[in-house]
N, C-alpha and C positions, 0 to 999 in steps of 0.2 A: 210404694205408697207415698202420697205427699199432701204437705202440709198447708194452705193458703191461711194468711192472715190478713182481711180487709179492715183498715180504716179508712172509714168518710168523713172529712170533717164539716162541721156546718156551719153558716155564716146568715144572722139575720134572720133564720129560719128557713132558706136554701143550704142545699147539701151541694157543696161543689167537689163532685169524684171524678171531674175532667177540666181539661179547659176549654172553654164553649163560646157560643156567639148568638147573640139572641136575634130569631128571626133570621138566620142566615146573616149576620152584619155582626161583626164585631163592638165592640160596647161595653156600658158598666150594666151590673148583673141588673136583669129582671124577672118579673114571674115568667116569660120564655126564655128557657132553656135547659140544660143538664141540670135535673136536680134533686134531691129524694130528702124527705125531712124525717133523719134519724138521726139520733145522736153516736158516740163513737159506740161500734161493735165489732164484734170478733166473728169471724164467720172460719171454719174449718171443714176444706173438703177431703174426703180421704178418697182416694183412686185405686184401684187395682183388678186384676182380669176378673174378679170377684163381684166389685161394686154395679150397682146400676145405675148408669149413666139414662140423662143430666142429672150435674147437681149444681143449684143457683148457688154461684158465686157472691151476688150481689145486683138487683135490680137497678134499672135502669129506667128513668123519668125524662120523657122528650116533653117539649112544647113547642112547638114551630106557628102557635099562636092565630092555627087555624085550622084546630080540630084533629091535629097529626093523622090527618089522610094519607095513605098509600106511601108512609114513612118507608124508606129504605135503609137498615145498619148494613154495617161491611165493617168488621176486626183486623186487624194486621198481622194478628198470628192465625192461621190457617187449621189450629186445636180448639180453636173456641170462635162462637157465635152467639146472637143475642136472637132469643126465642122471641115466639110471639106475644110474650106477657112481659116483654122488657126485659129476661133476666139473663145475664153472663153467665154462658153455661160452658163447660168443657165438651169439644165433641166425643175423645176418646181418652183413651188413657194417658196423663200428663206426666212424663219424664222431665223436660225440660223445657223450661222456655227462659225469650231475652229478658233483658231487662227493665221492655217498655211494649208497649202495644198499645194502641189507637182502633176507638171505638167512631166510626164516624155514622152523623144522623141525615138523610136527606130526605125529600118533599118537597112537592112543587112551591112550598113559601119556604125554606130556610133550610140551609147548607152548616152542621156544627160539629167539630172535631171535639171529640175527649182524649185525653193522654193518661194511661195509668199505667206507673213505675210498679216494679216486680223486683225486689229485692229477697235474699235469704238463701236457703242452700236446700240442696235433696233432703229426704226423711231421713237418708243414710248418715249425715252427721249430725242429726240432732235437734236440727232448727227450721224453722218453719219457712214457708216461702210467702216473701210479707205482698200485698198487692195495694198499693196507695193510690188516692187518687191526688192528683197535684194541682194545685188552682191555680193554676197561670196560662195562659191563652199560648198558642203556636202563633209565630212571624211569620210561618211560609207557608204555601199552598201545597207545596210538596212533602209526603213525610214519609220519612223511609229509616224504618225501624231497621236496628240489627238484630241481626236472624242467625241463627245453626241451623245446622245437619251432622248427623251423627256419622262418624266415619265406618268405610266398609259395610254399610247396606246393601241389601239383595232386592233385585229386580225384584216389581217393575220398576223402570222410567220413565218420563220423567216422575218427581216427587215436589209437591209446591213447598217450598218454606214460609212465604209468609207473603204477605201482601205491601204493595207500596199504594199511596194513599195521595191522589189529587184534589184540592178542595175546590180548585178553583178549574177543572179540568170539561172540557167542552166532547162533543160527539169529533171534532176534527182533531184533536189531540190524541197522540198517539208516548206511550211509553217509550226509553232506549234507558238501555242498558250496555253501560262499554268498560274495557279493563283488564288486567289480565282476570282469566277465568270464563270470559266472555268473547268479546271479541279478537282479545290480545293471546296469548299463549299462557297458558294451556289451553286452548280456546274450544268455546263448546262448552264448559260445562256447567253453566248457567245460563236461563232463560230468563225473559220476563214477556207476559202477555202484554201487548201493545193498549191494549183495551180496557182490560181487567186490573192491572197491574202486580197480577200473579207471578211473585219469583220462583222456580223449580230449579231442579235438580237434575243432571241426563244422567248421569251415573255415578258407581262409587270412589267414592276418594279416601287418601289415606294420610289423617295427622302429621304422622311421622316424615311426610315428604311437603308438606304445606299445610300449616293447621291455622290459616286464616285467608280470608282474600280480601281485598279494600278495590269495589266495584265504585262506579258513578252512575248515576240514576237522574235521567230528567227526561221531559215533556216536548215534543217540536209538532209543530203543525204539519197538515199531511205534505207539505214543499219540504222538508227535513229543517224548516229554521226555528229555532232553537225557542221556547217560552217559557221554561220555567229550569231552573238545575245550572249544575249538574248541581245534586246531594251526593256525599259520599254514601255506600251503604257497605257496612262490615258483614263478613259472612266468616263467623268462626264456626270449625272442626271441631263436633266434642270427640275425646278420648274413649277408644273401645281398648280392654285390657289385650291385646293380639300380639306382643311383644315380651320374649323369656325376657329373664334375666340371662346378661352373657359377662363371664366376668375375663377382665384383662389379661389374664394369663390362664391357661390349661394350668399348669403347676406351678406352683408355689416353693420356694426354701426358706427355711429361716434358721436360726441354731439361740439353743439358750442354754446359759452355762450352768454347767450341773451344780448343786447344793443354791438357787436363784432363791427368792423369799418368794412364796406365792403369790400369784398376780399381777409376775412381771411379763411384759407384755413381749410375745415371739414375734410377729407379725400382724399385720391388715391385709386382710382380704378386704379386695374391693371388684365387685361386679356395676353395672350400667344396665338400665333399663330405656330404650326409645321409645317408649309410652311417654303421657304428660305428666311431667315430674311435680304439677302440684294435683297430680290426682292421688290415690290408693295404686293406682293403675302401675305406675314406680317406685311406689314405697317399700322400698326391700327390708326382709330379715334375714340374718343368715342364723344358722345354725350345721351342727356337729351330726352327722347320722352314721361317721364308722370311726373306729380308731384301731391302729392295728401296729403292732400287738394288742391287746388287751391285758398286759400286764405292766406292772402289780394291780394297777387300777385302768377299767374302762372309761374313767373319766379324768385323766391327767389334766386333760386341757379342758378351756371353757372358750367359746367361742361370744363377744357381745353382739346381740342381735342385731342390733343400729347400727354400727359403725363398724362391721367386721373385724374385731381387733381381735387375736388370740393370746389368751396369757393363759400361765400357768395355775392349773389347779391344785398338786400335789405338792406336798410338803418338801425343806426342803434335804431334810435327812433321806427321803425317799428318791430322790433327786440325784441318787449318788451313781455318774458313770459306770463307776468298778464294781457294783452290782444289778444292774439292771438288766434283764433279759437282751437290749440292743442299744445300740444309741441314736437307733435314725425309729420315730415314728412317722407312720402315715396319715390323715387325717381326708376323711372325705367331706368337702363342704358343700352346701346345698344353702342358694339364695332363692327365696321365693315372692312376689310381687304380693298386689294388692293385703300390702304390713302383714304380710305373713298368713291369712285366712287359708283353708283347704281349696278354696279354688282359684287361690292365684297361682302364678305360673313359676318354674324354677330354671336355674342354671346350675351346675358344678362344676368342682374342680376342685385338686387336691391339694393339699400342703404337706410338704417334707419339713419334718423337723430333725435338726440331728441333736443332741447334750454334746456340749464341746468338754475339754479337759479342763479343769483348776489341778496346777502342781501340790495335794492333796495327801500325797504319797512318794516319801524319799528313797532313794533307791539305797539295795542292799546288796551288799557282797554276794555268793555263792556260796562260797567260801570262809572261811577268818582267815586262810594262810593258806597263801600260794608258795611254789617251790622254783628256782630254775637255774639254770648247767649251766656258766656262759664259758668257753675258752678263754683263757688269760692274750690278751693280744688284740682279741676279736672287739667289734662294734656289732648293731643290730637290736631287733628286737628279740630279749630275752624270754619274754610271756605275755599270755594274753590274759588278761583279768574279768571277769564276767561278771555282769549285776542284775538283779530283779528288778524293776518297776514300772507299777502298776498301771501308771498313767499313759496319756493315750500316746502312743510309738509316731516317730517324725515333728513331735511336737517339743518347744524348749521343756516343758513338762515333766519329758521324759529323756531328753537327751540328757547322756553323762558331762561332767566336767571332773578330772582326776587333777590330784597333786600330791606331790611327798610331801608327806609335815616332818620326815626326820628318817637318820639315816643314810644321809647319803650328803655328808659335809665335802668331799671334792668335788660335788657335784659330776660323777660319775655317770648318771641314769638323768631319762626324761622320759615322761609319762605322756602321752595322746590317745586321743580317741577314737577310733573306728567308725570313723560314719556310717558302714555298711551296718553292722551288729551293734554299734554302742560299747563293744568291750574296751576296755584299758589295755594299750601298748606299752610294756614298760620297757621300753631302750637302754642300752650301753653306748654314751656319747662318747667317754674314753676309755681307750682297754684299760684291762684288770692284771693286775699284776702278783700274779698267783705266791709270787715270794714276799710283797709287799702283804696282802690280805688276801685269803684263802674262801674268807667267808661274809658277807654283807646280809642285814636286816635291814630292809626296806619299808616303811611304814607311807601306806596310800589312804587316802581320803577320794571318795566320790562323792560330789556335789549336783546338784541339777544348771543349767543355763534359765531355767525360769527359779526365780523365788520361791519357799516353801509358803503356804496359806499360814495363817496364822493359826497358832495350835496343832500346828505339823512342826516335828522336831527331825533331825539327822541324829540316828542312837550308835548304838555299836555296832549295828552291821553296815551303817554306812563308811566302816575302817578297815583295811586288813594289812596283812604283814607279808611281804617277800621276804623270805631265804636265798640268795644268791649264793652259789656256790663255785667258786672258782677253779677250771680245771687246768693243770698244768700244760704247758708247751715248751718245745724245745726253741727257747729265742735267738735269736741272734747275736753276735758281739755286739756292743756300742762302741765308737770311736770316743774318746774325749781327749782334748777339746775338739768340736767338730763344726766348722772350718778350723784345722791346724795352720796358721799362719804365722811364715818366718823370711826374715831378709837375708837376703843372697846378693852380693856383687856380680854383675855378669861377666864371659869370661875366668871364672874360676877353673883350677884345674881339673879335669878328669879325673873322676872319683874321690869329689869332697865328700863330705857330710853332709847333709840336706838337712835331717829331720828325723827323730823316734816317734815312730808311728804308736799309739796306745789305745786298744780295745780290747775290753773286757765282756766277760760271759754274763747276762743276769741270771743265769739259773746258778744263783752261790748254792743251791743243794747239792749239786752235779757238779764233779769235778769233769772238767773238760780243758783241753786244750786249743789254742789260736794258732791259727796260721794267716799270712798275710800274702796279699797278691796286687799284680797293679792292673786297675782294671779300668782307666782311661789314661792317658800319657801322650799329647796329642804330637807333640815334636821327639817322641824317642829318648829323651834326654836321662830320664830315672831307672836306678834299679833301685828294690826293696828285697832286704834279707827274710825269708819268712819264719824263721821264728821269732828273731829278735826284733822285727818291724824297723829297721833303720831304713834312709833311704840315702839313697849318695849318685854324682852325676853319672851318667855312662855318656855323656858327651857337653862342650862344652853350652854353656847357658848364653843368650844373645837375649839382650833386651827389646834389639830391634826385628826380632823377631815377626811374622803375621799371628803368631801363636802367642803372643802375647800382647795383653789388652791394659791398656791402663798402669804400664808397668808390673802385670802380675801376668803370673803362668801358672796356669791351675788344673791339678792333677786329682784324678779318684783313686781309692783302694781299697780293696775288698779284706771283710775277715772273716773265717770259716770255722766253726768248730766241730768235735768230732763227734756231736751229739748222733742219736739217730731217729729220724733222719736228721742230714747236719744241717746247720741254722748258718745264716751269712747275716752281716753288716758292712755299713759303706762307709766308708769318711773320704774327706776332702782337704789337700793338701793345697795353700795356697803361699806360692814365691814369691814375695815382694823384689825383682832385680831394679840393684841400682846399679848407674850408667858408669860405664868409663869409657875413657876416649879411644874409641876404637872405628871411628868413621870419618874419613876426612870429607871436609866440604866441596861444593862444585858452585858452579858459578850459571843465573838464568838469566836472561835467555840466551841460546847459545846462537842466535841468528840474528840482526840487525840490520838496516837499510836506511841508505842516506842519499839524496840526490847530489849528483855529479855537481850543478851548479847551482848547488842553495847556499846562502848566506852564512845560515845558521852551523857553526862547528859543532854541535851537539849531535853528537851521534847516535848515542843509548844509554839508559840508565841500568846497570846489573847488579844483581841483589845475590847473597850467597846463602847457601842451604845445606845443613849438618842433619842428620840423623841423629846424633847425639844430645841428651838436655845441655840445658846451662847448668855447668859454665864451662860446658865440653864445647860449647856451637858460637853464638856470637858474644862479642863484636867480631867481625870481621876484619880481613885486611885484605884488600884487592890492590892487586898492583902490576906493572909491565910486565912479559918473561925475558930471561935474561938474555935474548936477543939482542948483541949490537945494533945499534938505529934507531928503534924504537921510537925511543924517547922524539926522534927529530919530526914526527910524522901525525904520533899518539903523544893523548896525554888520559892518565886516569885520574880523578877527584873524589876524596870521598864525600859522601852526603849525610849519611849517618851509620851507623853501627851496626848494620845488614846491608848497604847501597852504596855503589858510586856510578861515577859518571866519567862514559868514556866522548873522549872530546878529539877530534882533528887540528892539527894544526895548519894546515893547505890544504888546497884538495886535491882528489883525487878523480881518476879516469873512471869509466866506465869496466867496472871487473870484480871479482870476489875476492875479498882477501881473509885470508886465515889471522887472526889476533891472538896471540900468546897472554894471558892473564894468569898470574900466579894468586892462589887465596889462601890462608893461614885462618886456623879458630884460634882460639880462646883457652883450650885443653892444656891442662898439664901433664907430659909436658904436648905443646900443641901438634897440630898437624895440619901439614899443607896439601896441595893439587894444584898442580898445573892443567888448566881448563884453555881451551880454545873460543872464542866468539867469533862466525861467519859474520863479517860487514860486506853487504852487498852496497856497491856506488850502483847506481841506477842513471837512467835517464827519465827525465817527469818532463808528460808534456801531455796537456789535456786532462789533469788529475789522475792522470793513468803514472806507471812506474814499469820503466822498463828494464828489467837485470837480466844481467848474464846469465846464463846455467849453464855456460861453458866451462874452460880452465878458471883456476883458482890461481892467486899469486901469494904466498906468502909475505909476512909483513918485514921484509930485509931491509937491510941497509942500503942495496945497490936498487932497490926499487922504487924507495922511496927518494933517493938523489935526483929519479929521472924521470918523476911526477913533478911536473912545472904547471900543470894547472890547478889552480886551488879549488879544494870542492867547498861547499857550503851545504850546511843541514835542509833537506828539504822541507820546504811551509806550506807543500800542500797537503791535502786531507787524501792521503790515498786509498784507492781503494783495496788495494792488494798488499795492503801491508799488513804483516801478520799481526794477529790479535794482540801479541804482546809489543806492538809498537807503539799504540795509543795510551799504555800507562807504564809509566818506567819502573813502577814496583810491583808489575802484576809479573804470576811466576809461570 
């Protein structure tokens, strides 16, 4: 049903409810034209498959000011016409119309357009549909109303919408109509009569895919050229409700934590409607139709209807994880269209809720006092400690954190946690020494990794007490002092005294007895007495030994008692040998090379080398062997206190000769060697060196007489000279 509210206003005693033209000619107002002399009224039609139809909207007064003969109206909406007594009548039942329409007047003296605006809404929101008539005349010949169609109509087709309207339109004039809708794509499905200027409809359409079209509408003569337009003409889509609600997820999660204050909010459901969102047609409600469990209460949760938000409805002592029948509810939701009414349309989908944990609840022993055996000696975990709480498991909530608050001042034990079960590991980081303490009280604290709520305390069962009980073992000797370290000169006689080996039993409750043995001795050189632990050489000591490192020789030994079964201990015996002179020196390199005809007397530089430290090794003293001649041939220089330099006095042929060098340390008292140097004379030519490896001459007296050509040091860079030619102090 709906509502029409007509105001006419009046002017001068003319009613002007359009814009007109007197006489077919536009002009100021006279007694021809649109006109009715009433003052303002309220006119109300009510519509429905009930009513009986016409009902005078509002009458209509023509004057074409020559008797209105054979007057012809034509409306622009295609629900309404103007009868034979002048009055605006509805043809059929009015759902909707634009929000103007055009009443036009003709006869063979005068052509006059009225305009009357259509403002207000359906009877379904409350307000009336106003119909005005507006006093201001049309600029164009052309007039083309905006028009709907209600989407998803049933054949037939076509269906007219409304009319377009030529004031000034001839018998040759024909209508077009172009645009998407029309001639452009989607095309086809809009018509207009070329003659009449009836828009229709070919079939149905659907909002949701295009809920408007913006056509062009104008006039051309029958050659197609163009006389009046284009007018734009609007063709909006009304909304049929033919679209659920569908909302963005099938399922839903959310979690709210347990003891919440009421009303706090779990989540938003949110559904979509492709209906037209300013109709009913999308206006959703949601609401709550399952919850499950249904305990303590079937209405924990409240759903708001507008805005899908879910908060809680139950208190929040009720609220409490560790008593509720579950912690995950279900919720079934249901959105339904046109604001909720029985015949709008719905969607669903569920929401999981789960109550998360607050650490609300401390954990507690098993127990007050645990018990555990550990062997004197041993490490490992001695016991496993177990605890109750309530809170929800993998959560900081409920995981343990242990510690000793007392009890264990050597710091003997360490406490961890068992990720797997949460219980308490209590460990033995150092053995227990069953003569020392027999017996330990361990006192544990369990704590959580999350914080307690406020108003949750840790009492006395979050403490308890280990009893450790130490069981005896048969231990081993101990050496002390262990390394046993003593200096020793090397070279000492075969079977000095070394060193008293000393280990002792720790079990002073058991008398037992030690025996000793040697149980690394890498050069042979020890024996050890085994009862009384002496050790003495069995061969003699060598500092330059491979077996000894750093000046030290270091031996193990073992000590056994007669427990049962018997226990052993190790110790370590370490020799400090100091040097004596017992290595004489030699002399490097023992090969040299010198060209037959080089300049240079400088033969070689050789450096001397002691096994012995200082002040057994250098300085040195190198010098001729006591070879008559020598001296005539050779000469040696020192260079400093490890080096000299052997020099030529003439030279020499091509051949090898043996060089006698005597070298003397430093030692008290000292010690000499008689060392040899190979001087090879060569022949150099092309940087090459060319030596004997034939006979050798010794460096004599009668040899050197009958060397008449002098050799000189060679200055080329050879390439065959040995590595230790290029630096006179490498060894």
């Amino acid at each position: 049903m709906l509502y029409f509210l007509l105001c006419i206003f009046c002017l001068q005693g003319h009613c002007f409810s359009a814009k007109y033209s007197m006489c077919g000619t536009f002009g100021k107002p006279s007694p021809c034209s649109f006109y009715r002399e009433i003052s303002h009224k309220k006119i109300f039609l009510f519509t429905s498959s009930s009513d009986i139809l016409p009902v005078c909207l509002f009458a209509v007064e023509f004057d074409d000011c020559a008797g209105n003969e054979d007057v012809a109206f034509e409306v622009s909406v295609a629900n309404f016409h103007v009868d034979e007594d002048l009055n605006l009548v509805p043809m059929q039942d009015v759902t909707y119309s634009g929000p103007v329409m055009f009443i036009q007047g003709l006869s063979a003296h005068a052509d006059d357009m009225a305009q009357v605006a259509i403002t207000g809404l359906p009877f379904e929101s409350g307000h009336a549909l106003e119909i005005i008539g507006l006093p201001h005349r049309l600029k164009r010949s052309l007039l083309v109303p905006p028009m709907t169609v209600t989407e998803n109509q049933r054949a037939p087709f076509p269906r007219i919408l409304g009319k377009v309207i030529s004031t000034e339109k001839s018998w040759d004039h024909i209508f077009r109509l172009t645009g998407p809708g029309a001639d452009q794509d989607p095309k086809g499905l809009f018509t207009i009569d070329i003659d009449t200027g009836d828009v229709s409809v070919t079939r149905s359409l659907d909002r949701e895919i295009i809920d408007s079209y913006q056509l062009e509408v104008s006039t051309t003569d029958l050659n197609g050229n163009l006389v009046d337009g284009p007018v734009i003409l609007v063709i909006s889509v009304i909304d049929q409700n033919d679209n659920r609600p569908i909302f963005k997820e099938t399922r839903y999660t959310g979690e709210v934590l347990e003891g919440s204050p009421t009303g706090t909010t779990v989540m938003t459901m949110t559904a979509i409607d492709a209906d037209d969102p300013a109709t009913d047609n999308a206006a959703l409600r949601y609401i709550i139709i399952r919850q499950s469990p249904d305990k303590p209460s079937p209405n924990m949760f409240y759903i708001d209807a507008e805005r899908g938000d879910i908060v809680t409805v139950i208190s929040p002592t009720l609220l409490d994880r560790e008593t509720l029948p579950t912690t995950t509810y279900e919720l079934e939701i249901v959105a339904k269209d046109m604001a909720g009414s029985e015949v709008g349309l719905t969607g669903t989908a569920t929401a999981t809720i789960t109550i998360t944990d607050k650490n609300d609840h401390a954990p507690e022993f098993t127990h007050p006092l645990f018990e555990a055996y550990v062997y004197e000696g041993s490490t490992g975990v001695a016991v496993n400690l177990t605890v109750d709480d309530r809170d929800d498991p993998a959560t900081g909530a409920w995981r343990a954190v242990y510690s000793i608050i007392n009890g264990d001042p050597t710091r003997s034990f360490e406490i961890q946690t068992n990720p797997d079960n949460n219980e308490g590991m209590l460990s033995v980081v150092k053995p227990l020494d069953y003569e020392g303490t027999a017996f330990h009280k361990v006192f544990i604290k369990v704590e959580n990794e999350d914080p307690l709520l406020s108003g949750a305390g840790y009492g006395p069962s979050s403490t308890a007490t280990v009893q450790v009980k130490v069981l005896d073992m048969n231990e081993g000797p101990v050496f002390f002092p262990d390394p046993l370290i003593v200096t020793r000169m090397e070279n000492i006689p075969v079977e000095s005294f070394i060193a008293s080996l000393n280990a002792t039993d720790p079990d002073t409750l058991q008398l037992q007895n030690v025996r000793y043995a040697i149980l690394r001795d890498p050069a042979g050189w020890l024996t050890v007495n085994q009862l009384r632990g002496t050790v003495n050489t069995l061969a003699s000591l060598d500092r330059e030994s491979p077996y000894v490192h750093d000046n030290k020789y270091t031996a193990a030994f073992i000590a056994i008692d007669n427990g049962s079964p018997p226990a052993t201990g190790t110790g370590t015996l370490v020799i400090h040998l100091e040097d004596y002179n017992d290595n004489a020196p030699y002399v490097v390199p023992s090969v040299a090379r010198v060209c037959e005809d080089a300049h240079d007397m400088n033969v070689a530089i050789v450096g001397g080398r002691d096994k012995d430290l200082p002040p057994n090794g250098a300085p040195f003293k190198i010098e001729l062997g006591k070879q008559p001649g020598l001296d005539k041939t050779w000469n040696v220089t020192r260079v400093n206190s490890t080096h000299s330099q052997i020099m030529l006095l003439h030279g020499l042929k091509k051949a090898n000769y043996h060089l006698p060098l005597l070298i003397t340390d430093s030692g008290v008292p000292p010690l000499s060697n008689n060392s040899e140097v190979k001087v090879q004379v060569c022949v150099c030519k092309k940087n090459k060196m060319l030596c004997s490896s034939a006979h050798s001459h010794h460096a004599s007296l009668l040899v050197m007489l009958a060397t008449l050509i002098l050799g000189l040091p060679c200055k080329y860079h050879c390439t065959d000279r040995e590595p230790d030619g290029n630096d006179p102090f490498s060894t």
